[in-house]
C-alpha positions, 0 to 999 in steps of 0.5 A: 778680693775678699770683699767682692765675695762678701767675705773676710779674709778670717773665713777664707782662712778657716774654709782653707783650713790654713792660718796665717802664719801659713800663708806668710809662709807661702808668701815668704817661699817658705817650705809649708807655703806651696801646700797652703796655697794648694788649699787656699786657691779652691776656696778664693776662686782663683786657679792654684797655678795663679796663686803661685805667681801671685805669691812671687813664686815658681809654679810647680811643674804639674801646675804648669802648661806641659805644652810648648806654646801654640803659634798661630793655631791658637789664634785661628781656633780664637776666632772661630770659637768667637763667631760659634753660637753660645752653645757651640762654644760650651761644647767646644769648652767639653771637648777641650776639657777631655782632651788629654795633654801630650806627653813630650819625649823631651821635657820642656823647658822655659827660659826664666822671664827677666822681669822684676817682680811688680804688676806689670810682671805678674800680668806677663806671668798670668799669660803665660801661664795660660801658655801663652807667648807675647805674640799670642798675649798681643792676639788675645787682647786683640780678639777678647778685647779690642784692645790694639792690635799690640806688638809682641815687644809692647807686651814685654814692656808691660812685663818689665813695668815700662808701660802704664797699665790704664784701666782699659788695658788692665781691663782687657789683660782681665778678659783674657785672664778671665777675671774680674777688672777689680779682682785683678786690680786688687789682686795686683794691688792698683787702684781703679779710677772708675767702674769699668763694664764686664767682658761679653759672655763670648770673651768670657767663655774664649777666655775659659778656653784659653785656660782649658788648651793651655795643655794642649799642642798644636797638632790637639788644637788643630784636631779641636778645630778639624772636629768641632768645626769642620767648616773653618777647618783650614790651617792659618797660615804661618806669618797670620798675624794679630 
């Protein structure tokens, strides 16, 4: 990843103010290794969220999505948003940005994933991250990618290392996490045969806002819709699928 910066792994380390022993540490879940992820990600681009189920670790409750995981609203808003003008879309992006999240009267808890550590559990990870399930994981690869449509199931065998992860689907797991095919790619340790082309500005920009509702509810996307774009302001239906 370093490289693709046209920087060295020494001066991300010195821009973080961390050394590294503090980054063994952070890898090892040693005690010193949350905070020295929490100023490394600023300095390598990556969302502090990110770092952490890279590193193998739990992501802290105030970096985790705090909403439960929207149905089929998501996918609904998704393909509006794809259709809006590139301007449109960044206003959208303002508009999701300043929403603020709910506060639920019940926590909400997770069930750990049963998946081993490996490349395929940390793509998993990653989408959920972005609060998002295997179905709506299924959905995104769709809509940004064009890969599929997939079953919910196919994005579980990912997660337990079941299912090849080919350049094209690693590319498109890429658009939906908003990276860069090779930065992913190095960043789960594989190699990539051949140079793969670069998601479109509108999957790029669908993606950002996949990461900026992560917080949001159902009934806030519902209203981010019925605001923004009032003319595709119909609920989907519950069965909508991919």
């Amino acid at each position: 990843m370093s490289k693709s910066r046209g920087q060295t792994v020494d001066s991300l380390l010195r821009a973080a103010e961390v050394d590294q022993s503090g980054i063994e540490a952070a890898f090892g879940g040693e005690v010193s290794g949350p905070s020295a992820l929490r100023r490394l990600a600023p300095v390598l681009g990556v969302h502090t969220a990110d770092l952490f189920i890279l590193a193998g670790l739990d992501v802290p409750s105030d970096l985790a999505p705090c909403a439960a995981p929207a149905g089929s609203i998501l996918d609904h808003l998704v393909k509006t948003a794809l259709r809006l003008p590139s301007e449109q879309r960044e206003h959208l992006l303002g508009a999701a940005r300043s929403m603020r999240p709910p506060e639920p009267a019940v926590p909400i808890v997770r069930e750990p994933d049963p998946f081993p550590y490996g490349p395929g559990a940390v793509i998993v990870r990653l989408l959920r991250n972005r609060n998002l399930n295997s179905l709506n994981s299924a959905k995104m690869l769709y809509r940004l990618a064009g890969i599929g449509p997939l079953s919910a199931a196919t994005i579980n065998v990912v997660g337990h290392g079941r299912k090849e992860l080919s350049p094209e689907l690693l590319s498109g797991f890429a658009t939906v996490l908003s990276y860069r095919v090779e930065v992913l790619a190095a960043l789960i340790d594989i190699e990539l045969p051949q140079a793969l082309p670069p998601a479109d500005a509108a999957s790029r920009q669908v993606a950002e806002l996949i990461w900026e509702v992560r917080h949001l509810s159902a009934d806030q996307l519902h209203a981010l819709q019925e605001k923004l774009v009032p003319a595709a302001a119909s609920r989907p239906d519950v069965g909508d699928q991919a």
